[in-house]
VOPAGU-2260 file (C-alpha; in pm, 1 decimal, decimal comma):
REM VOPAGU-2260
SITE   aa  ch    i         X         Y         Z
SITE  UNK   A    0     335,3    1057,6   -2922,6
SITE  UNK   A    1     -14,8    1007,0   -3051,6
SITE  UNK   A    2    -228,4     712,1   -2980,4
SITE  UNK   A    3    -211,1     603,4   -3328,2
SITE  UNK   A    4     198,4     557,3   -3332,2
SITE  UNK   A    5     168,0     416,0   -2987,4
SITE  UNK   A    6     -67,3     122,5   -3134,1
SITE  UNK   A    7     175,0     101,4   -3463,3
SITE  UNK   A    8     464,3      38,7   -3231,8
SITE  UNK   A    9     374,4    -225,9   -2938,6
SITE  UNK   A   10     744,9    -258,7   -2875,6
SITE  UNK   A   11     750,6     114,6   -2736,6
SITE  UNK   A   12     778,3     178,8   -2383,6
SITE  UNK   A   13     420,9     422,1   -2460,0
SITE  UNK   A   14     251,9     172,9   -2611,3
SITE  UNK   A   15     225,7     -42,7   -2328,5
SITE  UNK   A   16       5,6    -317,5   -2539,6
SITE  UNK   A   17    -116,8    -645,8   -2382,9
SITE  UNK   A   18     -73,6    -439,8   -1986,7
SITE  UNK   A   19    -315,0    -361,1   -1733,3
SITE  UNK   A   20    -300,9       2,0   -1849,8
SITE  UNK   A   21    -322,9     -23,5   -2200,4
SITE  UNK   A   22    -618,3    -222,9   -2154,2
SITE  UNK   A   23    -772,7     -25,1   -1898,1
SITE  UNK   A   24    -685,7     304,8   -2155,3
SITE  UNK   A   25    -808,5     151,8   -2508,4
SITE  UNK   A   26   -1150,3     198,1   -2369,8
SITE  UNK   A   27   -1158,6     561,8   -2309,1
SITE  UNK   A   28   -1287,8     831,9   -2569,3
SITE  UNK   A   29    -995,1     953,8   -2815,9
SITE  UNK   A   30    -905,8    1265,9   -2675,4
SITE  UNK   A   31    -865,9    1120,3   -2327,4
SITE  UNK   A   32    -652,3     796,2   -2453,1
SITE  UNK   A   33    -445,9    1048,5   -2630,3
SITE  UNK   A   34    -370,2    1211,6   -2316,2
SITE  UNK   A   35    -304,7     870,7   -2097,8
SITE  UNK   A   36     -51,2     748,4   -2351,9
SITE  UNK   A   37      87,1    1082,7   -2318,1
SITE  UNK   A   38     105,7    1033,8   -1924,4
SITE  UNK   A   39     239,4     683,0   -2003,6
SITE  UNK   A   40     506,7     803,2   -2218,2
SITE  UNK   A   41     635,9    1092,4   -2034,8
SITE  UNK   A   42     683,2     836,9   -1714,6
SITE  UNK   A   43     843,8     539,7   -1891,0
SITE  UNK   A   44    1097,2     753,1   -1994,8
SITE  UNK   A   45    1158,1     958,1   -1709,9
SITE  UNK   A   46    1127,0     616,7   -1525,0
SITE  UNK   A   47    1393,4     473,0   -1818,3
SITE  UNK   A   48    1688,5     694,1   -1719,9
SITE  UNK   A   49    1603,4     640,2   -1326,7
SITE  UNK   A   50    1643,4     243,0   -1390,9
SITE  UNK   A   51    1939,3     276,4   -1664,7
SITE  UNK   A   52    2280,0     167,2   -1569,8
SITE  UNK   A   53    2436,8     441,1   -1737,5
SITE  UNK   A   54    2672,2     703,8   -1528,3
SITE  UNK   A   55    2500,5     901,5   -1248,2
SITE  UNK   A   56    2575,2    1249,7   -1311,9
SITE  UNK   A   57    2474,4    1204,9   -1709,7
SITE  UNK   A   58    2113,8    1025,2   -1596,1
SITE  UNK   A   59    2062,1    1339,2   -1355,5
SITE  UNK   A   60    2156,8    1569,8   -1635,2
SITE  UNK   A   61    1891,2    1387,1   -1866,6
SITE  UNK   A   62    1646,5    1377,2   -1548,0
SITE  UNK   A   63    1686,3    1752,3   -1542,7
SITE  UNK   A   64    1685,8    1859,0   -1889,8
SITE  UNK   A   65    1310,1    1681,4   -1849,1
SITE  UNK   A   66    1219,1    1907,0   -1584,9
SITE  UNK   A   67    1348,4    2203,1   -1784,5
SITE  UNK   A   68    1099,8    2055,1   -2079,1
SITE  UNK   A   69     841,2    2071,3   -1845,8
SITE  UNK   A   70     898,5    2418,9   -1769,9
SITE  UNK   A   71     897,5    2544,4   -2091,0
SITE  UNK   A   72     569,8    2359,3   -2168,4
SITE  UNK   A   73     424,7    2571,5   -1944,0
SITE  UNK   A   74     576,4    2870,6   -2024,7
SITE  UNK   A   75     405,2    2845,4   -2375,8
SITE  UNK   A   76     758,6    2742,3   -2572,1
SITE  UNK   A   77     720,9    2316,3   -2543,6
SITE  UNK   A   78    1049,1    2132,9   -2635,1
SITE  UNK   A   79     946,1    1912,6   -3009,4
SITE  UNK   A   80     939,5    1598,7   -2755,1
SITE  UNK   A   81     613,3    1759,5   -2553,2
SITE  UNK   A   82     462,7    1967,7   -2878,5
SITE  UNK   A   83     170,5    1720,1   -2861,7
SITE  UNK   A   84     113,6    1763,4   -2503,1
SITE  UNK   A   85     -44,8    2125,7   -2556,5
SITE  UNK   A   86    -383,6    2017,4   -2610,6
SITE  UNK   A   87    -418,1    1808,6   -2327,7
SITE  UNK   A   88    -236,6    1995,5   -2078,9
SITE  UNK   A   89    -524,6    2282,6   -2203,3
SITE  UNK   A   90    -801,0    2073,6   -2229,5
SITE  UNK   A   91    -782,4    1861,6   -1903,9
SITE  UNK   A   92    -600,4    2125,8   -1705,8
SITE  UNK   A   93    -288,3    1895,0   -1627,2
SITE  UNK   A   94     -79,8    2035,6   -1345,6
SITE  UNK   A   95     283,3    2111,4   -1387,5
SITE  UNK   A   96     358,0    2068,3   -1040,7
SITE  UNK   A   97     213,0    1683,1   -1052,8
SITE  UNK   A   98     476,9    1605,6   -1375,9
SITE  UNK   A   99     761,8    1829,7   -1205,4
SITE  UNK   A  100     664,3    1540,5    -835,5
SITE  UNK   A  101     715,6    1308,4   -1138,7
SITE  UNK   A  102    1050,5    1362,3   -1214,2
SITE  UNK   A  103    1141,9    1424,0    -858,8
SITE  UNK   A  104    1029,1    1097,4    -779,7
SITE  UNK   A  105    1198,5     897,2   -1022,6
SITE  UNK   A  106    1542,8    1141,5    -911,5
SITE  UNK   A  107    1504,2     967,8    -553,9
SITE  UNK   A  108    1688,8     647,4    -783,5
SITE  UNK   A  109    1963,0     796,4    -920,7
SITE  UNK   A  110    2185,2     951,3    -655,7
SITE  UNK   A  111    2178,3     651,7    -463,5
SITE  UNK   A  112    1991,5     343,0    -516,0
SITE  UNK   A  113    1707,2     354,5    -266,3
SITE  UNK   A  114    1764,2     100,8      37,7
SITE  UNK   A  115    1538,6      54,1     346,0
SITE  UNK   A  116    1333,2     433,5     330,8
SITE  UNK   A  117    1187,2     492,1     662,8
SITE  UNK   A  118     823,9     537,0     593,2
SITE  UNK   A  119     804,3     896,2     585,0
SITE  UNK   A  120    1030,4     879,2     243,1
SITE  UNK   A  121     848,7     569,5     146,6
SITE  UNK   A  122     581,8     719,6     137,8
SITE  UNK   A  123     671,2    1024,2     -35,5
SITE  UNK   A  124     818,4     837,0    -292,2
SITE  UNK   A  125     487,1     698,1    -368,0
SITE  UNK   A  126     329,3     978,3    -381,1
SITE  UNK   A  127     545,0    1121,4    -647,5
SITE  UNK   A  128     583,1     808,8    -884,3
SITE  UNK   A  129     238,4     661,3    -777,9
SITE  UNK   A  130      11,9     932,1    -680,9
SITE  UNK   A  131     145,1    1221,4    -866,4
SITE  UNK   A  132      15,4    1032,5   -1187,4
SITE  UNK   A  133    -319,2     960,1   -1052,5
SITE  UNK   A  134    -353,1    1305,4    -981,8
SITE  UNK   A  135    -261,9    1404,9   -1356,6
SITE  UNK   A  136    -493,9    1097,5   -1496,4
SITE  UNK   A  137    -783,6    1163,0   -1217,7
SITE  UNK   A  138    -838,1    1552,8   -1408,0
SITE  UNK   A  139    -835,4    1331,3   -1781,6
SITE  UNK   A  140   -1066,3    1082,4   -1654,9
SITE  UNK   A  141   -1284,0    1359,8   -1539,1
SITE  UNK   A  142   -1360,8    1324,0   -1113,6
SITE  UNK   A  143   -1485,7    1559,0    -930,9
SITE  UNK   A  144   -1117,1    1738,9    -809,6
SITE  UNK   A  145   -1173,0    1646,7    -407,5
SITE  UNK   A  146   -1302,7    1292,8    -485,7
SITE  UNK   A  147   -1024,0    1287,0    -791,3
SITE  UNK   A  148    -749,9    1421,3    -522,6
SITE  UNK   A  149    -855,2    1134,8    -288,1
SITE  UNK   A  150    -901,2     856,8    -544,4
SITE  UNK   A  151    -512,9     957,0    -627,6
SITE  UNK   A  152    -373,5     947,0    -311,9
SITE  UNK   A  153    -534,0     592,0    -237,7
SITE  UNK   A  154    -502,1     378,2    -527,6
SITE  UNK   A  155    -136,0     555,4    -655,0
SITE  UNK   A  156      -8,6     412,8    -286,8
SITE  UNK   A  157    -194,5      84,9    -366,2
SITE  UNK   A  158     -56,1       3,3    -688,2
SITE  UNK   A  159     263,4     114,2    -555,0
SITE  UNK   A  160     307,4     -99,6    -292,5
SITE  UNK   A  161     182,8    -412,7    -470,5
SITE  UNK   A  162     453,6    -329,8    -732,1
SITE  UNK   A  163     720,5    -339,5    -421,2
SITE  UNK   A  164     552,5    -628,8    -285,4
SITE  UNK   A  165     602,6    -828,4    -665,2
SITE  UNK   A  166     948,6    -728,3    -777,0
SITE  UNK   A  167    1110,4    -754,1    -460,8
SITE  UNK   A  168    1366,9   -1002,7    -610,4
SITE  UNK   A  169    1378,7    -770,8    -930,5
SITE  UNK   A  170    1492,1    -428,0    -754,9
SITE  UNK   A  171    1752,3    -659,5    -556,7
SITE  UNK   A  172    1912,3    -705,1    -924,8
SITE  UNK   A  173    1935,1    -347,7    -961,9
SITE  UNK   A  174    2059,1    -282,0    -585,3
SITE  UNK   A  175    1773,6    -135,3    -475,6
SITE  UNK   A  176    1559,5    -249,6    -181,6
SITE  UNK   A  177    1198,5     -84,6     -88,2
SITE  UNK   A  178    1105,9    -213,2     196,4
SITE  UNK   A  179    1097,9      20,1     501,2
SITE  UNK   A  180    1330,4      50,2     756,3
SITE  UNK   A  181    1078,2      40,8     995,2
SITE  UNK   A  182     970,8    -327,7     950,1
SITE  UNK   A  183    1323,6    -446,6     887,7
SITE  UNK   A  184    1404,0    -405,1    1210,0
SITE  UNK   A  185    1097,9    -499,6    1361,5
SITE  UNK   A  186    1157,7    -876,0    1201,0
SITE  UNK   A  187    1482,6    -835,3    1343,2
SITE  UNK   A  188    1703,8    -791,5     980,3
SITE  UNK   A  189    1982,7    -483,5    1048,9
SITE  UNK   A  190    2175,5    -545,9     745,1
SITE  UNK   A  191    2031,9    -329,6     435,9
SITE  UNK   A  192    2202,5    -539,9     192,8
SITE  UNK   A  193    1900,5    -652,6    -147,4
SITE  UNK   A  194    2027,9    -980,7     -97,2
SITE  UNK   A  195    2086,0   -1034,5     256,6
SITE  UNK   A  196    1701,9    -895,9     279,2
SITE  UNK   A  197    1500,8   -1109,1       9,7
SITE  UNK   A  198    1709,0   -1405,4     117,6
SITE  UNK   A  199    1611,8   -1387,1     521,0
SITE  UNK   A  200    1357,6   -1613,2     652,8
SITE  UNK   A  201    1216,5   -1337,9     808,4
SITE  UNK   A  202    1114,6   -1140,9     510,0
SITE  UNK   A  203     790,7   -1220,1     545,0
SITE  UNK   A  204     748,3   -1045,3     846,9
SITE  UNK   A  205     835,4    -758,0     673,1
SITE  UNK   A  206     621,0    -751,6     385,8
SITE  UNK   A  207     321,4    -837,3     619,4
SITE  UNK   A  208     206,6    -498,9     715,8
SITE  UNK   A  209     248,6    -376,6     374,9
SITE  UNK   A  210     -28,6    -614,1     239,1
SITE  UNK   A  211    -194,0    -497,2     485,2
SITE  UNK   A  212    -116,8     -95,3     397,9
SITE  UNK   A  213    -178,7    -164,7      64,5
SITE  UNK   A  214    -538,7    -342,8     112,9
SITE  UNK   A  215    -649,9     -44,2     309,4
SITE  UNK   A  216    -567,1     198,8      23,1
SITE  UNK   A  217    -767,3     -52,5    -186,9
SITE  UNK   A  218   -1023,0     -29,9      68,2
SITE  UNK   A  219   -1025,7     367,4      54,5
SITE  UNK   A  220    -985,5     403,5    -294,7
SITE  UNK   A  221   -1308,5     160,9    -387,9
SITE  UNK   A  222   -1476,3     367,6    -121,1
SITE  UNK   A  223   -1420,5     709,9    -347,3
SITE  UNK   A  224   -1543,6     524,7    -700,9
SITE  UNK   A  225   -1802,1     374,7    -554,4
SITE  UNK   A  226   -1957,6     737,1    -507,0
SITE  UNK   A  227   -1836,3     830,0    -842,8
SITE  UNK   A  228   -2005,4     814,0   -1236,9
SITE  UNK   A  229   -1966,1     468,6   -1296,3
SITE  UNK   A  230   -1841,8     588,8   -1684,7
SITE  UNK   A  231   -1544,8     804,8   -1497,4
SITE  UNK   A  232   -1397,3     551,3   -1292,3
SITE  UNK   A  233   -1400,4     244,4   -1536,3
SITE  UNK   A  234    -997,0     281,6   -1644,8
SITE  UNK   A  235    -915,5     322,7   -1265,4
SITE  UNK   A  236   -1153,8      77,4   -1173,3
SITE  UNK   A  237    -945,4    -192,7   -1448,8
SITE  UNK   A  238    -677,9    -115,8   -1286,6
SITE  UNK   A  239    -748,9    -125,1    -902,0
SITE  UNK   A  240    -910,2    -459,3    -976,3
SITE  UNK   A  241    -598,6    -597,9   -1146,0
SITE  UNK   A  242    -380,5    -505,3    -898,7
SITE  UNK   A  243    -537,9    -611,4    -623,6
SITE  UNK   A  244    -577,6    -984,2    -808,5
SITE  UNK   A  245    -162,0    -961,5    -856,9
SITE  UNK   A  246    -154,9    -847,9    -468,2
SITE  UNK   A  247    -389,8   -1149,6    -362,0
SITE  UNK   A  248    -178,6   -1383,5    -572,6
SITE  UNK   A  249     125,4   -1293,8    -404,2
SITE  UNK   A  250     -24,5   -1368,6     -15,6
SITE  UNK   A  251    -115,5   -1689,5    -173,4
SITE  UNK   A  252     201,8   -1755,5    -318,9
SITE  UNK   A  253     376,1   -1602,3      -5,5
SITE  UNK   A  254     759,0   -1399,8      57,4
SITE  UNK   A  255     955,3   -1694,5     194,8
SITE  UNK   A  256    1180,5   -1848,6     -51,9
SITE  UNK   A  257    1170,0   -1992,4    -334,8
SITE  UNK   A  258     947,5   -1708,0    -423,8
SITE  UNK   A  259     819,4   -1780,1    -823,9
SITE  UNK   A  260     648,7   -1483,7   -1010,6
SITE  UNK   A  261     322,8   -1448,2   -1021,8
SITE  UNK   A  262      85,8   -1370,6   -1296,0
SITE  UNK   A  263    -293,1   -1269,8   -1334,0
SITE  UNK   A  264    -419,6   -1551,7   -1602,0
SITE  UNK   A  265    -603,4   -1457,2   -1907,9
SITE  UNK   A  266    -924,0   -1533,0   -1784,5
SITE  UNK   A  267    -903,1   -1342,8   -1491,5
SITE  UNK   A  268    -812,8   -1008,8   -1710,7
SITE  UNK   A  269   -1059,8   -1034,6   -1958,1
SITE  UNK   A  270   -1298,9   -1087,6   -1675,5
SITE  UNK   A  271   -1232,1    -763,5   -1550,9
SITE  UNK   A  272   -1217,2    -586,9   -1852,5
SITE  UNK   A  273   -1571,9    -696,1   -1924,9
SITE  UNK   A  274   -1724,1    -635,3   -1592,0
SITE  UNK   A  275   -1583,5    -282,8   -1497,5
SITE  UNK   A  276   -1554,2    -166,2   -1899,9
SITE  UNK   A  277   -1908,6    -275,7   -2073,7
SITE  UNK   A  278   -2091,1    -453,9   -1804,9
């Protein structure tokens, strides 16, 4: 999908208008948006048949017939679906092995909803629905590949773990439940039940040292753009500012029930749009 249809058609998962990332993308040169919304697009609907409620063994079949599109991207034949990928794959030397971690990633949901990872496969599955896509948008953008390799790492796990953090409540709808093993028990909660979890008075306990995980990934990831071109970090920047606003609203708000959503304000975005975009 080109940028152009993505615009025409707001109510497209690729279009992602009026969102932290379309706003952070709409300010990049052509041929890079092109290739974001092509990022986008690729993950919201890998990400739509991980999150559908349709039978298991047809949403793996679909998650795999997207790994077998990848495959043939690369091997010069592209699927009609990924024909307008060639030029970007070619000109910003996008990895196949970061969209195969991708699909992997999102394939974690669909045997079995995910409930209480340890950390080790917490982490990994941040790496391959968080990180994986910094990595691919790090070589668009343009970093420097150690600084860009370093810049995904931290601010993929970031964003990921704020998401966790906000739609705790959400993924208990679906049956899934993020939070690690680890600091379940630690606050003393044994049962991995959604709704046992997000309704314990000691969930915030739990969600504690993940603020605290996720700030230090902030931490490490402003650390990288601050030695970085200014112009190459402005979309990541957008969006590490954002995030970080949605995280800090949600210590303020806090995890103990009744837990309300939470929202960055207007104001707040189009302050950071003009400070880390023009200013």
């Amino acid at each position: 999908m080109t940028l152009d249809t993505a615009v025409a058609n707001p109510s497209d998962g690729a279009a992602a208008s009026g969102s932290s990332f379309y706003a952070a993308m709409r300010i990049l040169p052509r041929e890079q948006r092109e290739a974001m919304f092509q990022i986008y697009s690729f993950c919201r609907q890998v990400d739509d048949i991980a999150d559908s409620d349709g039978p298991r063994p047809e949403r793996l079949a679909a998650i795999q017939q997207w790994r077998d599109d990848i495959d043939a991207l690369y091997q010069g034949h592209p699927p009609p679906r990924l024909q307008d990928y060639v030029a970007s794959v070619r000109r910003f030397n996008l990895k196949r092995e970061d969209f195969i971690a991708i699909i992997d990633g999102m394939e974690m949901d669909i045997p079995q909803d995910i409930r209480a990872p340890d950390l080790a496969t917490l982490d990994l599955y941040c790496d391959r629905v968080a990180s994986a896509v910094g990595r691919l948008s790090v070589r668009v953008f343009g970093l420097a590949e150690d600084d860009g390799i370093l810049l995904a790492y931290h601010l993929g796990r970031a964003l990921q773990l704020t998401n966790i953090l906000r739609d705790i409540d959400e993924d208990a709808g679906i049956g899934r439940l993020y939070l690690p093993l680890e600091g379940l028990l630690h606050a003393g909660i044994t049962s991995n039940d959604p709704f046992k979890v997000i309704a314990d008075p000691a969930l915030p306990k739990v969600c504690a040292p993940l603020v605290e995980r996720a700030r230090a990934h902030f931490a490490k990831a402003d650390d990288v753009m601050r030695r970085s071109s200014r112009r190459v970090v402005r979309a990541p920047r957008i969006m590490s500012k954002y995030y970080r606003a949605i995280l800090e609203l949600l210590v303020v708000r806090g995890f103990a029930l009744p837990r309300s959503a939470v929202r960055v304000d207007k104001m707040t975005r189009i302050a950071i749009i003009l400070r880390y975009a023009f200013i």
